[in-house]
N, C-alpha and C positions, 0 to 999 in steps of 0.2 A: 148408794147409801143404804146402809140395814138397821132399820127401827126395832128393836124388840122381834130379833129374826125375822123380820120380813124385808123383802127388798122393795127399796123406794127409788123410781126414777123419777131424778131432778134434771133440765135441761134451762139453763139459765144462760140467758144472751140479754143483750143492753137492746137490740129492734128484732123480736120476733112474728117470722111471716107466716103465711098460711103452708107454705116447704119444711119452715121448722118444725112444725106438728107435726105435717107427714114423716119427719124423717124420726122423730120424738117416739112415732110408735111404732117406727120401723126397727127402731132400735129394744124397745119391748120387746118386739115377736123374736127378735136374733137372742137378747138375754133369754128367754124362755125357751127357747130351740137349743139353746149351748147347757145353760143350767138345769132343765129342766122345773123351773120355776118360774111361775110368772110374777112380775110387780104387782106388791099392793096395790102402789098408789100411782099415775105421774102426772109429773108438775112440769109447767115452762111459768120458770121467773124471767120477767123482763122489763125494762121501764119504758118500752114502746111495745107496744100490738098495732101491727097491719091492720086495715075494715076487713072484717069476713073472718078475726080467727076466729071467735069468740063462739060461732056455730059449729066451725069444724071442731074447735077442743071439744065441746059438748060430746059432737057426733061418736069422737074418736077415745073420751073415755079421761080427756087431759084436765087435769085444774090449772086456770090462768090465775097469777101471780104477778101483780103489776105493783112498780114501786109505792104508789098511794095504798094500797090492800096490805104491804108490810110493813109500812107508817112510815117511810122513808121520801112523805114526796116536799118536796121542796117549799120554804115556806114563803108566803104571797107575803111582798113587802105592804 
């Protein structure tokens, strides 16, 4: 995706694991290596996260996106 000329990577899966980040910015380093531009931003939307992503996205530079953070969570009868 490209905001206002910049490239944004989005990786949105329904269960994201601590694989999906690594692969999230593995895919950053190849768009930057091919385009010569790095992503602004990247995001994993998902409406499951694994225990343990929530340090690696930190480590790795990722914003987590989970269905309640995009008002989408399900409502309690």
């Amino acid at each position: 995706m490209v905001r206002d000329g910049a490239p944004i990577l989005i990786e949105v899966k329904a269960w994201v694991s601590r694989a999906d980040l690594a692969l999230c910015k593995r895919k950053a380093v190849f768009y930057q290596e091919r385009t010569g531009q790095s992503p602004q931003a990247l995001y994993a939307v998902g409406g499951h996260f694994e225990p343990g992503t929530e340090r690696l996205a930190e480590a790795l530079g990722i914003v987590r996106l989970s269905d309640r953070e995009l008002g989408r969570a399900e409502a309690t009868p």
